[in-house]
Every structure is written in C-alpha cells, then in structure tokens.
mmCIF file of the N, C-alpha and C atoms, coordinates in Angstrom:
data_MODEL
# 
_entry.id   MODEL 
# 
loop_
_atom_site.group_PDB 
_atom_site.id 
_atom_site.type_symbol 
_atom_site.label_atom_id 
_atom_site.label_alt_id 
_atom_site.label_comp_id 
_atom_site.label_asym_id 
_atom_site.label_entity_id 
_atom_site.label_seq_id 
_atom_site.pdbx_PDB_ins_code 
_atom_site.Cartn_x 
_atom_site.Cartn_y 
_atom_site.Cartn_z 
_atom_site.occupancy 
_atom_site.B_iso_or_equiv 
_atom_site.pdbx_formal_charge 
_atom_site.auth_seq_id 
_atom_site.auth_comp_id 
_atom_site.auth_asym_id 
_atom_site.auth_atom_id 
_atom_site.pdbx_PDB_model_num 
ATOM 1   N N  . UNK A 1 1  ? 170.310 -14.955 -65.962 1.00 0.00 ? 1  UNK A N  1 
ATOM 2   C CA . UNK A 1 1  ? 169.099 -15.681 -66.258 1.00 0.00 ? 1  UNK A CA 1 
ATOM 3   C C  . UNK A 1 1  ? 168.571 -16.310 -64.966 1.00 0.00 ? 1  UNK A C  1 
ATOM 4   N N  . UNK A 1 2  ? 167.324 -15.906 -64.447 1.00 0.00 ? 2  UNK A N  1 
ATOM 5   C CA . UNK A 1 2  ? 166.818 -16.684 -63.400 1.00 0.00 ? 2  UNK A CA 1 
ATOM 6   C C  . UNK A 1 2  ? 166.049 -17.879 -63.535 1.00 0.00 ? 2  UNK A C  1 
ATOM 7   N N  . UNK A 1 3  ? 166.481 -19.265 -63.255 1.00 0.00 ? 3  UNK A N  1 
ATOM 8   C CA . UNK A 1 3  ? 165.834 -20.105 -63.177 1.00 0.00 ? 3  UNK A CA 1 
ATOM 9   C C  . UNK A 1 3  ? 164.510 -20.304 -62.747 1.00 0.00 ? 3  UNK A C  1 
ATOM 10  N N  . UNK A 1 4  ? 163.234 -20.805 -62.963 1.00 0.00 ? 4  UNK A N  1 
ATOM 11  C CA . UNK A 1 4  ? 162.232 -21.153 -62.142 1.00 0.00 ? 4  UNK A CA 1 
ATOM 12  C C  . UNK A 1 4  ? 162.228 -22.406 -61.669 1.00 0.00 ? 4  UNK A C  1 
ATOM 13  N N  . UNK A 1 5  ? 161.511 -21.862 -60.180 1.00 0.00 ? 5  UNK A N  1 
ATOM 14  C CA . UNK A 1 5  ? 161.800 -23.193 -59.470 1.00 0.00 ? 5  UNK A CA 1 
ATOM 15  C C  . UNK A 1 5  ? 160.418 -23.794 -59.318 1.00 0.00 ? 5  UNK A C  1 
ATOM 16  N N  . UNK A 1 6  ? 160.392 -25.178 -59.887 1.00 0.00 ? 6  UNK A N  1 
ATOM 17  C CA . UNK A 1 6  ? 158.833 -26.287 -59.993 1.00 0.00 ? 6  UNK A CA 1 
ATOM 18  C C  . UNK A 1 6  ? 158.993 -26.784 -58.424 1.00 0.00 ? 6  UNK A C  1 
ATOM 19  N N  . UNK A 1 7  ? 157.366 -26.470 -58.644 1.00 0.00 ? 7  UNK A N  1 
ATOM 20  C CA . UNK A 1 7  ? 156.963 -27.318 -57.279 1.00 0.00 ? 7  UNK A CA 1 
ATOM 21  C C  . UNK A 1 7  ? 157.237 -28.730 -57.334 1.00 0.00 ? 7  UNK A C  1 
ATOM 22  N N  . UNK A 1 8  ? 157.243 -29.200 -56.296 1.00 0.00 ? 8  UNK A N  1 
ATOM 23  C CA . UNK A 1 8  ? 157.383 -30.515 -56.070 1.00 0.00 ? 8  UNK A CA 1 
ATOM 24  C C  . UNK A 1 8  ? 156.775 -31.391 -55.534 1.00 0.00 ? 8  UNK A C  1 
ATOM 25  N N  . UNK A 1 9  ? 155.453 -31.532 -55.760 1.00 0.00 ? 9  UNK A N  1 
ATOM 26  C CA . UNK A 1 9  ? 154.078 -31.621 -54.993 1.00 0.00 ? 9  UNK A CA 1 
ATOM 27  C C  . UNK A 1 9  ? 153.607 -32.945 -56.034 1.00 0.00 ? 9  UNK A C  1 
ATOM 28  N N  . UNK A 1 10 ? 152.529 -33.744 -55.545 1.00 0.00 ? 10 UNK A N  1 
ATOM 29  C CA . UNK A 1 10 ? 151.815 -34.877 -55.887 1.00 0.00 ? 10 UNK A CA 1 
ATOM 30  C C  . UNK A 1 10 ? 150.866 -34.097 -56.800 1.00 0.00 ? 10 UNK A C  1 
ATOM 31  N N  . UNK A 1 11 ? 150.505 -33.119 -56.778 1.00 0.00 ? 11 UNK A N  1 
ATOM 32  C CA . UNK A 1 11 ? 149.249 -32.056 -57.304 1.00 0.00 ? 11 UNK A CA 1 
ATOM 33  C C  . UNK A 1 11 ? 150.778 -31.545 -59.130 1.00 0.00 ? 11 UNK A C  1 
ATOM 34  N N  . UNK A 1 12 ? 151.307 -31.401 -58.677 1.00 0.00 ? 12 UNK A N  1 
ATOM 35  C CA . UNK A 1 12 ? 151.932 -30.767 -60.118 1.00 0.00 ? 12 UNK A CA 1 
ATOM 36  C C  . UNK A 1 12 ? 152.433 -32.445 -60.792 1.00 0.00 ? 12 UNK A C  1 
ATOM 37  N N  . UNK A 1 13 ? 152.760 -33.545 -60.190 1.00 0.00 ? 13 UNK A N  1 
ATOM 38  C CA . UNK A 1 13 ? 152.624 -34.649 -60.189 1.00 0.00 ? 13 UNK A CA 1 
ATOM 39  C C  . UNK A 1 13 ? 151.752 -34.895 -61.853 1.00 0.00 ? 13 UNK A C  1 
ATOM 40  N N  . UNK A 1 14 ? 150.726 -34.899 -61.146 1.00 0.00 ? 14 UNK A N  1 
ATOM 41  C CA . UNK A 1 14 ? 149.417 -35.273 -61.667 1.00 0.00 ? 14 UNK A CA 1 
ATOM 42  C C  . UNK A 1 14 ? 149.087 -34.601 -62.848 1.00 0.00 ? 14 UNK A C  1 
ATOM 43  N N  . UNK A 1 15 ? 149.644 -32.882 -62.785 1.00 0.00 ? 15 UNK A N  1 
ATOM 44  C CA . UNK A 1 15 ? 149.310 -32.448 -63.818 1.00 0.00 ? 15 UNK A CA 1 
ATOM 45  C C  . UNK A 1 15 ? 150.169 -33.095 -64.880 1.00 0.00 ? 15 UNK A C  1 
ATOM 46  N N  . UNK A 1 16 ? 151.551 -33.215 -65.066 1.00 0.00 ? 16 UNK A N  1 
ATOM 47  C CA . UNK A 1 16 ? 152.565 -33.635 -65.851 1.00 0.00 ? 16 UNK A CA 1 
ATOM 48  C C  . UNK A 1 16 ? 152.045 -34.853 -66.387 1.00 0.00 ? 16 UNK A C  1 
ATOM 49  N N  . UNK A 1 17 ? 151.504 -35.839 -65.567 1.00 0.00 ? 17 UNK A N  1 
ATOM 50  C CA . UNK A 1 17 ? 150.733 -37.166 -66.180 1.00 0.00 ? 17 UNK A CA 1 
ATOM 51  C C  . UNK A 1 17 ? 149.851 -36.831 -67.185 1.00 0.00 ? 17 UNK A C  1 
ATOM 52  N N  . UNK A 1 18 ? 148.502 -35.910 -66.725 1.00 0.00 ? 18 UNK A N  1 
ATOM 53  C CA . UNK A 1 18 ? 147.687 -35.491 -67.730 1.00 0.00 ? 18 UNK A CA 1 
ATOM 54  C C  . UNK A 1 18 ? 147.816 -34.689 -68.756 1.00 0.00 ? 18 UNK A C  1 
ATOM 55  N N  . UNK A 1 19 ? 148.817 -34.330 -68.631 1.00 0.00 ? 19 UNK A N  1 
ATOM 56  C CA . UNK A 1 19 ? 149.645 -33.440 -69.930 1.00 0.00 ? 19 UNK A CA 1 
ATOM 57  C C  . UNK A 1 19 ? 150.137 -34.244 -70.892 1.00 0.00 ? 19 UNK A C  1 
ATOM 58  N N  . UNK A 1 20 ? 150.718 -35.415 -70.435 1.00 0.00 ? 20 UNK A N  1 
ATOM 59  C CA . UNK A 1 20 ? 151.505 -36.191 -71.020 1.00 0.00 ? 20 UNK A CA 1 
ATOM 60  C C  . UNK A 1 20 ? 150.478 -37.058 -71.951 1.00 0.00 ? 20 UNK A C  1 
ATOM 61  N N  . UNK A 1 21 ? 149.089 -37.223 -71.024 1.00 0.00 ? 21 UNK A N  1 
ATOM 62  C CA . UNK A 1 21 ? 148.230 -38.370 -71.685 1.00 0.00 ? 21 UNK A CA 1 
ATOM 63  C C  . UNK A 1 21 ? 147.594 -37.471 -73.108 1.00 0.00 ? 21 UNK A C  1 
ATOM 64  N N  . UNK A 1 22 ? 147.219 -36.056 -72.458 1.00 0.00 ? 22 UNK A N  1 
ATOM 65  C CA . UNK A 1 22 ? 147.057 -35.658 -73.728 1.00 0.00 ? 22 UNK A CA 1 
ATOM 66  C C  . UNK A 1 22 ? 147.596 -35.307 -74.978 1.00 0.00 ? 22 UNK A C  1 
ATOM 67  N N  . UNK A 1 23 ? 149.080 -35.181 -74.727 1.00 0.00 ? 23 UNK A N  1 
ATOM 68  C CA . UNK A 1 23 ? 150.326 -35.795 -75.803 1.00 0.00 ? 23 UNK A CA 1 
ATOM 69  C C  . UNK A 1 23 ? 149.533 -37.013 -76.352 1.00 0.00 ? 23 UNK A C  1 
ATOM 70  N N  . UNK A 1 24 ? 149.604 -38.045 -75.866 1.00 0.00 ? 24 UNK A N  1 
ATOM 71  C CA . UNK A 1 24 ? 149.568 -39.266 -76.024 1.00 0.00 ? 24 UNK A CA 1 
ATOM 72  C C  . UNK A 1 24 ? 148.082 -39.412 -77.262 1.00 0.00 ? 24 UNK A C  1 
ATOM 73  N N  . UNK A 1 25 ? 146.959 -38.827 -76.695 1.00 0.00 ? 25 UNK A N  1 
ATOM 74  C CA . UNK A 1 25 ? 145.840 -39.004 -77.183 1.00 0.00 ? 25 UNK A CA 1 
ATOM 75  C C  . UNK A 1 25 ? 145.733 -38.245 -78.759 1.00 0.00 ? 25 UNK A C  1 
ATOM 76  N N  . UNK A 1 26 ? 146.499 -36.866 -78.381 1.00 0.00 ? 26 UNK A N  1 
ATOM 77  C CA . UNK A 1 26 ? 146.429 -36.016 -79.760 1.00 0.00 ? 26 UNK A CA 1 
ATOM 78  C C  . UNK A 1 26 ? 147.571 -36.111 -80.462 1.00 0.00 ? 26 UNK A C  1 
ATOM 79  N N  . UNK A 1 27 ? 148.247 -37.152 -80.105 1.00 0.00 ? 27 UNK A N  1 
ATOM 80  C CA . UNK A 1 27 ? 149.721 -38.000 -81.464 1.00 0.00 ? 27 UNK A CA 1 
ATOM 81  C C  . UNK A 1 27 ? 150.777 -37.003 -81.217 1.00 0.00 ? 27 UNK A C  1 
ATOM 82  N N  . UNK A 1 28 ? 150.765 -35.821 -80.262 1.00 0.00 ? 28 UNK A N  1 
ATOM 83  C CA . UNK A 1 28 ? 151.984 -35.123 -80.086 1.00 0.00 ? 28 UNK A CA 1 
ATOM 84  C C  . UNK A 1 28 ? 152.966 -35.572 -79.229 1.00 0.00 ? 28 UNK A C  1 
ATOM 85  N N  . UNK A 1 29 ? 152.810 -36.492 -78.573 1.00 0.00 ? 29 UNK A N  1 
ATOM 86  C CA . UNK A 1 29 ? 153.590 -37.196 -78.030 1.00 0.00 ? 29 UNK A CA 1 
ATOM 87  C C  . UNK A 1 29 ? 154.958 -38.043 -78.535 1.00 0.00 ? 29 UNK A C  1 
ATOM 88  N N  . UNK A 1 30 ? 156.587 -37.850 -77.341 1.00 0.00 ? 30 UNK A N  1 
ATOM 89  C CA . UNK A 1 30 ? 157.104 -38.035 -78.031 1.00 0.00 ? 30 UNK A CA 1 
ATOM 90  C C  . UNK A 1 30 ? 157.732 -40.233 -77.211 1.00 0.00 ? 30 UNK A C  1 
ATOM 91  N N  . UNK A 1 31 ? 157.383 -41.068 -78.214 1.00 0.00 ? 31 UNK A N  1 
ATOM 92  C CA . UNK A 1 31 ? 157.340 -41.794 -77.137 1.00 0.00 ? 31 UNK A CA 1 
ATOM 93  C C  . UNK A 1 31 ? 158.309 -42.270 -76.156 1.00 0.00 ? 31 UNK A C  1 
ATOM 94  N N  . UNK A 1 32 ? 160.154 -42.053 -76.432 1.00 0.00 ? 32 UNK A N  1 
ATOM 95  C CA . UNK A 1 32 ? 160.675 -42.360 -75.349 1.00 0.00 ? 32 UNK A CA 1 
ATOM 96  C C  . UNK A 1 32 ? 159.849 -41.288 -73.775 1.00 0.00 ? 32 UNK A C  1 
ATOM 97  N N  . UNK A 1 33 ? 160.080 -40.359 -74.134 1.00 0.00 ? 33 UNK A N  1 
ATOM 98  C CA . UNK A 1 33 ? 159.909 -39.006 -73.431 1.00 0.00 ? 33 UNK A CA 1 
ATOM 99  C C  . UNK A 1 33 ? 158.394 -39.601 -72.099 1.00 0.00 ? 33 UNK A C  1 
ATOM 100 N N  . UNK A 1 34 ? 157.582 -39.966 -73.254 1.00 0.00 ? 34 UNK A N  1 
ATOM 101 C CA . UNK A 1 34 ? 156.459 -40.939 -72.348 1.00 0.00 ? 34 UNK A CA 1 
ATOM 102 C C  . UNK A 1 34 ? 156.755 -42.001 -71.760 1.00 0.00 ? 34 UNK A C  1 
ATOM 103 N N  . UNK A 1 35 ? 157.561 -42.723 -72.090 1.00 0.00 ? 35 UNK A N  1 
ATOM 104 C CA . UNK A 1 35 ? 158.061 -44.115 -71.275 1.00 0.00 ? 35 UNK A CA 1 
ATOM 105 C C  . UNK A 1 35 ? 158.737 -43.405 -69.756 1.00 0.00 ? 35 UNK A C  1 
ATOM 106 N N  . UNK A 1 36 ? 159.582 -42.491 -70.248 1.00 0.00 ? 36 UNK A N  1 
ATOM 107 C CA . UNK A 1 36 ? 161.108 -41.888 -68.893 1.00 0.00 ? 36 UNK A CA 1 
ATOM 108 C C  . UNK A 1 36 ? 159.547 -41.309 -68.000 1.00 0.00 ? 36 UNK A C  1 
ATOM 109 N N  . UNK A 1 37 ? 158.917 -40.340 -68.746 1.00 0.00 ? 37 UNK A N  1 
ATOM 110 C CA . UNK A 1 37 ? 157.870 -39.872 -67.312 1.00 0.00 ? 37 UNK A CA 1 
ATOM 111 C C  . UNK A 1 37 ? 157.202 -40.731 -66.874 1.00 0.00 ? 37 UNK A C  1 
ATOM 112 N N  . UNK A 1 38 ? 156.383 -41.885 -67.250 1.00 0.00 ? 38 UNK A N  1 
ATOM 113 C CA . UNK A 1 38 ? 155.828 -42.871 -66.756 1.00 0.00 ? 38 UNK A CA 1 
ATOM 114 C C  . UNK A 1 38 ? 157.026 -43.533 -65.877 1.00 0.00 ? 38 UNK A C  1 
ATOM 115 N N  . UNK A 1 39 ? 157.683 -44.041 -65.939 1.00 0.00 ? 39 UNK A N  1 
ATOM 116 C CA . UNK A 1 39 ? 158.640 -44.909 -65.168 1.00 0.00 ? 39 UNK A CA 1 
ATOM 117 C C  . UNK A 1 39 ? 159.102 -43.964 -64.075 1.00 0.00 ? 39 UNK A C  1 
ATOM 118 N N  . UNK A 1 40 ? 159.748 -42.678 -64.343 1.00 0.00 ? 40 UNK A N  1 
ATOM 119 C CA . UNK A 1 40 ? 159.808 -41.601 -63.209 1.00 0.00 ? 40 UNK A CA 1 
ATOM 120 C C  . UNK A 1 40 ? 158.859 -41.206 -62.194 1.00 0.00 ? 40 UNK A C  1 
ATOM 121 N N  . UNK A 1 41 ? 157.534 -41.172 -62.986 1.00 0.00 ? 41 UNK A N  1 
ATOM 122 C CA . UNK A 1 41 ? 156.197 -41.279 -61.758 1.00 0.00 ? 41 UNK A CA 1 
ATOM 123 C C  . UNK A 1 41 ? 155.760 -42.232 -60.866 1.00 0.00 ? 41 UNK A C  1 
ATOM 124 N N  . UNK A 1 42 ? 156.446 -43.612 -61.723 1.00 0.00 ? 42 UNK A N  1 
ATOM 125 C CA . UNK A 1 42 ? 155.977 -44.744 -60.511 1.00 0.00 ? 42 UNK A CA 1 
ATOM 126 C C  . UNK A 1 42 ? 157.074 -44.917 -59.538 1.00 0.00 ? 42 UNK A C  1 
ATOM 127 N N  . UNK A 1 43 ? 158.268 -44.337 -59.761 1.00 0.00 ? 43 UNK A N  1 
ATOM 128 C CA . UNK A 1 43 ? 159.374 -43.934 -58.619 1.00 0.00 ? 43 UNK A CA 1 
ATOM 129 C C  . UNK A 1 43 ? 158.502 -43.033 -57.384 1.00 0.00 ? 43 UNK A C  1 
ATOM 130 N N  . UNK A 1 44 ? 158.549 -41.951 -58.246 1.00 0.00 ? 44 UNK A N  1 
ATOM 131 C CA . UNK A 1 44 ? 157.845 -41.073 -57.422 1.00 0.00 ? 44 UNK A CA 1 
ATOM 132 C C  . UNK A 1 44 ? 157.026 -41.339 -56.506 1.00 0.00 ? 44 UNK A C  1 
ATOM 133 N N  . UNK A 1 45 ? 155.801 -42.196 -56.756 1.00 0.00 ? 45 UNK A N  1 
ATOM 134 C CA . UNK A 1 45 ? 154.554 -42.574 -56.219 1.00 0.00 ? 45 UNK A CA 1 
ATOM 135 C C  . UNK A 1 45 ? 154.951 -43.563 -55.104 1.00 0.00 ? 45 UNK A C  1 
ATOM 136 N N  . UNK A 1 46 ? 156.014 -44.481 -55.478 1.00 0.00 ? 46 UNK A N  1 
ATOM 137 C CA . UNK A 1 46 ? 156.172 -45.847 -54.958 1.00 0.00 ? 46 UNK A CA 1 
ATOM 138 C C  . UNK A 1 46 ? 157.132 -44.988 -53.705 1.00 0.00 ? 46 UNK A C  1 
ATOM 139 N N  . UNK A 1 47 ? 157.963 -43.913 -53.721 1.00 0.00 ? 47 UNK A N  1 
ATOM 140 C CA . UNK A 1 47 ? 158.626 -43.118 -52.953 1.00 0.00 ? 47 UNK A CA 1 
ATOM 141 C C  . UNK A 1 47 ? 157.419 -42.729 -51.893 1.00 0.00 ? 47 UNK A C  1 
ATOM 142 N N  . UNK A 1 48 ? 156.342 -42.025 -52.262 1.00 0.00 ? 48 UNK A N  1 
ATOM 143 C CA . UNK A 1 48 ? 155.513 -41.718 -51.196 1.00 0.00 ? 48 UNK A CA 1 
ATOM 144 C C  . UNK A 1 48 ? 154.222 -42.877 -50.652 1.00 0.00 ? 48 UNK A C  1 
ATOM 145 N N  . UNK A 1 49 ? 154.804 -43.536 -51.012 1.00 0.00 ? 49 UNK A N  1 
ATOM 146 C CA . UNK A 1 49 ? 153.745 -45.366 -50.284 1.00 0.00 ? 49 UNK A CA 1 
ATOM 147 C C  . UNK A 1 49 ? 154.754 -45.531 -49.580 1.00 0.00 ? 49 UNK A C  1 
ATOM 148 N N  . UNK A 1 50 ? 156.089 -45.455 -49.762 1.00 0.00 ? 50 UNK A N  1 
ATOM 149 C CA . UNK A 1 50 ? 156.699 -46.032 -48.651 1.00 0.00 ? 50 UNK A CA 1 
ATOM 150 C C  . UNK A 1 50 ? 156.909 -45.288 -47.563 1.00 0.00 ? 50 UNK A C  1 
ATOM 151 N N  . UNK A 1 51 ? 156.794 -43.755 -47.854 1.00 0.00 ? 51 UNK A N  1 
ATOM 152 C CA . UNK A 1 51 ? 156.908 -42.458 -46.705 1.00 0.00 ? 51 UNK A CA 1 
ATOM 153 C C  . UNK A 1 51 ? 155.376 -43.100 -46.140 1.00 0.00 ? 51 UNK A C  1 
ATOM 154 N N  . UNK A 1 52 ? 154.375 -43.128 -46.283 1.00 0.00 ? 52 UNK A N  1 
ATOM 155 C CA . UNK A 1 52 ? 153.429 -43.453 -46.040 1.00 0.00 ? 52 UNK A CA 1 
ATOM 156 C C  . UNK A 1 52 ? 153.647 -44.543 -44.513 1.00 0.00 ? 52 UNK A C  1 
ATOM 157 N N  . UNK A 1 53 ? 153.758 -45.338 -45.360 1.00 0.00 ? 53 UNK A N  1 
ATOM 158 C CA . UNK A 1 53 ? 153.914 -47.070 -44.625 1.00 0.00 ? 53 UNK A CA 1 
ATOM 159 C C  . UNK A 1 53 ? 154.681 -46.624 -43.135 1.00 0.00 ? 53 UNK A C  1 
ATOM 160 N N  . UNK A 1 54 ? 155.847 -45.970 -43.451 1.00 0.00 ? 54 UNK A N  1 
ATOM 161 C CA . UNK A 1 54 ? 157.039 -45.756 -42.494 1.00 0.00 ? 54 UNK A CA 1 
ATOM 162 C C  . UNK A 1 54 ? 155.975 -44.580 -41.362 1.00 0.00 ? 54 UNK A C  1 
ATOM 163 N N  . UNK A 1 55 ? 155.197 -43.877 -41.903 1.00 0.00 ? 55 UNK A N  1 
ATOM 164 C CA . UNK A 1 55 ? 154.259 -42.817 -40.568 1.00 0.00 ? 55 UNK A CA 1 
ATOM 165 C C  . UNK A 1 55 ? 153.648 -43.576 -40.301 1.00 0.00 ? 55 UNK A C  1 
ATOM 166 N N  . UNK A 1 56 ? 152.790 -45.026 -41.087 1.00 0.00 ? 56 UNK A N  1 
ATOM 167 C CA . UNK A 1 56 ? 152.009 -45.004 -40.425 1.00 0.00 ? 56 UNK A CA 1 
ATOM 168 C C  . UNK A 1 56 ? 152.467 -46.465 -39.226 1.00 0.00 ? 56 UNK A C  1 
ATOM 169 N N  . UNK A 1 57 ? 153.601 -47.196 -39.783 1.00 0.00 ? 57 UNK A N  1 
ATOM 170 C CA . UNK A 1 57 ? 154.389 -48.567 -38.885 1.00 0.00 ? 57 UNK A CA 1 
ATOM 171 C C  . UNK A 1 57 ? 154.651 -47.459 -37.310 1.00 0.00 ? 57 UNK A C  1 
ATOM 172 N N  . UNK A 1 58 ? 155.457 -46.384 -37.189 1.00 0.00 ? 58 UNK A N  1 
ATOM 173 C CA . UNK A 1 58 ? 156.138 -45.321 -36.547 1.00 0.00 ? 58 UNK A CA 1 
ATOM 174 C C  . UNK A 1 58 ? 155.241 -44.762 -35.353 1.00 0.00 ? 58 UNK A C  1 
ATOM 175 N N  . UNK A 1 59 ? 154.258 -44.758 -36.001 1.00 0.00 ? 59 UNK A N  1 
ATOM 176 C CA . UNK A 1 59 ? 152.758 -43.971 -35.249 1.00 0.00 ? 59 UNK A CA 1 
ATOM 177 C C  . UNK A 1 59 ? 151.625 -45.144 -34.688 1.00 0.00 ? 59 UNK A C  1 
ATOM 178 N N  . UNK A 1 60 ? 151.797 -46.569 -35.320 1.00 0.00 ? 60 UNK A N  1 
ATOM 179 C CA . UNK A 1 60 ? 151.160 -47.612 -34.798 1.00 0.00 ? 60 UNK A CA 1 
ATOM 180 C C  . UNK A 1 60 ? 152.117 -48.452 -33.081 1.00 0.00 ? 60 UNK A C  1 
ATOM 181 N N  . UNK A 1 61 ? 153.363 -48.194 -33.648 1.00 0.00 ? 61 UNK A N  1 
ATOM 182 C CA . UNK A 1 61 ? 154.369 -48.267 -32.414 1.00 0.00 ? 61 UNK A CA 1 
ATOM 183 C C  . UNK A 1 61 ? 153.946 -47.941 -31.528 1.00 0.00 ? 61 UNK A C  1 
ATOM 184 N N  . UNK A 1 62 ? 154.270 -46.017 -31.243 1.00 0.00 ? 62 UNK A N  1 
ATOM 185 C CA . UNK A 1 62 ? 153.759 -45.018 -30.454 1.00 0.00 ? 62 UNK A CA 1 
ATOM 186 C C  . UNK A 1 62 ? 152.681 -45.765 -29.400 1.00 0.00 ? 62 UNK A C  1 
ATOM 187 N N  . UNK A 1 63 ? 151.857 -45.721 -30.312 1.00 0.00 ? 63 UNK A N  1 
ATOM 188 C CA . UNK A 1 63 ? 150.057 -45.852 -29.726 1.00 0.00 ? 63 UNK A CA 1 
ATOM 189 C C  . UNK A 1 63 ? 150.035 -47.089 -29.115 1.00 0.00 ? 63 UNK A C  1 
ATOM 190 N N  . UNK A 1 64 ? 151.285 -48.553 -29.009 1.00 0.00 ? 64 UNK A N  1 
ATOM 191 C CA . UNK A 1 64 ? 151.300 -49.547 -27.984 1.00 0.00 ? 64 UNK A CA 1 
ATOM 192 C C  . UNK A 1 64 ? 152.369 -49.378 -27.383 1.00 0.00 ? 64 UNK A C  1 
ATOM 193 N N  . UNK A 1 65 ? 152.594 -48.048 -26.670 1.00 0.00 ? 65 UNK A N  1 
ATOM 194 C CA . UNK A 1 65 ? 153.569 -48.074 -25.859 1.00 0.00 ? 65 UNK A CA 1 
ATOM 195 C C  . UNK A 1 65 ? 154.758 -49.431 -25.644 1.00 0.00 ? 65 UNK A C  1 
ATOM 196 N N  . UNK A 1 66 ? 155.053 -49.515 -27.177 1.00 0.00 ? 66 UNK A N  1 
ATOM 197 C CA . UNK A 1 66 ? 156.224 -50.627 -26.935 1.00 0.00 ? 66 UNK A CA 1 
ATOM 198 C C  . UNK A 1 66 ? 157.319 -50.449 -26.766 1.00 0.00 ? 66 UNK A C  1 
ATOM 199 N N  . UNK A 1 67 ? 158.164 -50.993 -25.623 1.00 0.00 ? 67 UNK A N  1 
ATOM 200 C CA . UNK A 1 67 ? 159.531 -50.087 -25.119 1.00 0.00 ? 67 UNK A CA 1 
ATOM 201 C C  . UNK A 1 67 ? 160.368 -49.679 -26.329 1.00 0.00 ? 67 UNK A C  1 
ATOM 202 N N  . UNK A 1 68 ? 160.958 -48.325 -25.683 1.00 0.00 ? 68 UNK A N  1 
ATOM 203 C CA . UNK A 1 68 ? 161.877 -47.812 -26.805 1.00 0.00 ? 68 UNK A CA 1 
ATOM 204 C C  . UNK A 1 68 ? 161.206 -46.958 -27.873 1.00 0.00 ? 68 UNK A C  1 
ATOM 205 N N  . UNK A 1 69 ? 160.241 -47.258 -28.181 1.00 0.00 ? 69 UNK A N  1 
ATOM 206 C CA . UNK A 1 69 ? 158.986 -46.559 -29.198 1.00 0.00 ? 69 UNK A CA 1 
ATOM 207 C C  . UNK A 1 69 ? 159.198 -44.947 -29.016 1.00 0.00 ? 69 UNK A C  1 
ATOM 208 N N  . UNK A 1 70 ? 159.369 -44.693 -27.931 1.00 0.00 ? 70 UNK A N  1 
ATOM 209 C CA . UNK A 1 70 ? 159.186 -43.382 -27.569 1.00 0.00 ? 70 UNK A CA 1 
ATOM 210 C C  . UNK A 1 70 ? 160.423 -42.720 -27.797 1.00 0.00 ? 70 UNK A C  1 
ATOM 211 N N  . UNK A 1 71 ? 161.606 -43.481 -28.594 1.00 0.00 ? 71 UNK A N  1 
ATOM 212 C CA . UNK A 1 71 ? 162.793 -42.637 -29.372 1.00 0.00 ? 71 UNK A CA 1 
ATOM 213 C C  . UNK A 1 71 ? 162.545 -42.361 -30.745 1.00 0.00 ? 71 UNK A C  1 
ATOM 214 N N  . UNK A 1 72 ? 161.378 -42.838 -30.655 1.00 0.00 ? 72 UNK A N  1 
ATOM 215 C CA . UNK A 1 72 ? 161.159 -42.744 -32.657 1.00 0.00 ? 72 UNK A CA 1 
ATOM 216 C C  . UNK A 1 72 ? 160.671 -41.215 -33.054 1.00 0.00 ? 72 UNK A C  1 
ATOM 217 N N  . UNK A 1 73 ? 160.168 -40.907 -31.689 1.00 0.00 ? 73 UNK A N  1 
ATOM 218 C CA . UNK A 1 73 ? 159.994 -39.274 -32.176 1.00 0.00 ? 73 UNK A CA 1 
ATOM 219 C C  . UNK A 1 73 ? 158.863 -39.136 -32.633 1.00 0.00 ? 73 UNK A C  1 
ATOM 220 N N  . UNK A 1 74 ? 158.606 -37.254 -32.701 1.00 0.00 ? 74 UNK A N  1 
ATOM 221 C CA . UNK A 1 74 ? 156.998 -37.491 -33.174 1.00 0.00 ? 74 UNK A CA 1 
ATOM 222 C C  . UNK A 1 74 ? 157.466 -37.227 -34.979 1.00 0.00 ? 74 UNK A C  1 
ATOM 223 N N  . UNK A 1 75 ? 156.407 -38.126 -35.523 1.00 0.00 ? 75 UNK A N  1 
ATOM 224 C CA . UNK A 1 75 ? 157.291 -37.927 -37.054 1.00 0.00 ? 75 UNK A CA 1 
ATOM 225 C C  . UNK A 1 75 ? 155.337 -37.121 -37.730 1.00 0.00 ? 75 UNK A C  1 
ATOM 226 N N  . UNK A 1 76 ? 155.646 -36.402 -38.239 1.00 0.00 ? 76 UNK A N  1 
ATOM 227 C CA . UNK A 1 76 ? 154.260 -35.705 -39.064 1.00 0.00 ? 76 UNK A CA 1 
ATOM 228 C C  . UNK A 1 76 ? 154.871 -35.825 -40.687 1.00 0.00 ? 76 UNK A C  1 
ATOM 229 N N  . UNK A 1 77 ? 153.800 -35.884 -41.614 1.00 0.00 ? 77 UNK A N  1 
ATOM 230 C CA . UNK A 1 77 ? 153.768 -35.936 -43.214 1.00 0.00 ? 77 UNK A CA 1 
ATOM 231 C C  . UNK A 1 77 ? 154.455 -34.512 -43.532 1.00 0.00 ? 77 UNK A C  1 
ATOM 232 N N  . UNK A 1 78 ? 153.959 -33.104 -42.700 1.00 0.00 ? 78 UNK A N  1 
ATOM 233 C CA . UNK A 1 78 ? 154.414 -31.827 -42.730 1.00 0.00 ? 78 UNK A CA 1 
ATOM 234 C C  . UNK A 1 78 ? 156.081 -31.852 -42.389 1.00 0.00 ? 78 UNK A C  1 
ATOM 235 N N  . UNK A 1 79 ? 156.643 -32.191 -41.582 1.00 0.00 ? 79 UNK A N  1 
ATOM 236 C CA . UNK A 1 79 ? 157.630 -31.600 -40.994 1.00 0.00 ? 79 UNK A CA 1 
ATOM 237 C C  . UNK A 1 79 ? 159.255 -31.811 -42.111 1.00 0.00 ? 79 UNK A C  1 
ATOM 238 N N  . UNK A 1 80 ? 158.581 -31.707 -43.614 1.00 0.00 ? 80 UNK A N  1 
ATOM 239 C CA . UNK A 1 80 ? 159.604 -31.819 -44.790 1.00 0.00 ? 80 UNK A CA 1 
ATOM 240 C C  . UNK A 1 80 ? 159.600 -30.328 -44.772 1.00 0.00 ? 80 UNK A C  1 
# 
C-alpha cells in the first residue's frame, strides 16, 4: 500500500481550515475533531511568526554590521 504524502505548506493550511468551516456551517462537523484542528493551526501559525521574527531579528543584525553578526549566516525563508 503506498502512502500519500500531504504537502506541508500554509496554502494546504488554509484549505483544511476552510474545509473544516464548511463542516462547521453545514452541521457535518465533528466537534472535538474542530477544536484539535483549530488548536493545531494556531501551533502551526504561531510556529511560522516565530520563523518569521527570527529572519527578520537575524537579517536586521546583518544590515548594522554588529560584531559577530556575520556568524549568523545568510539565513533565507527558502533554504528548508
């Protein structure tokens, strides 16, 4: 049996939310099931604010040549 493998993207993210809301809206929804994905998405989200924060503290360094800065490396959003 071959598994499929889900993307792991902010974009399939989003769809799972709006899937979920329309559970929600047309009563097919099951409600623990809605609580675990809601609470799992704001992991998620709160996971990439802080990847965020960390490029952009990392890259504000850089740009005042403050000693040592220049071991932090070049860090890009891509290089996952």
């Amino acid at each position: 049996m071959k598994k499929e493998i889900v993307d792991n993207s902010l974009k399939t993210l989003r769809g799972f939310l709006f899937d979920e809301i329309i559970k929600i809206r047309d009563g097919s929804a099951v409600e623990k099931e809605s609580i675990a994905i809601s609470k799992l998405s704001h992991q998620i989200i709160n996971s990439y604010n802080v990847e965020i924060l960390a490029l952009k503290t990392v890259n504000e360094l850089k740009d005042k040549n403050i000693p040592l800065s220049s071991q932090l490396g070049v860090i890009n959003a891509n290089d996952k």
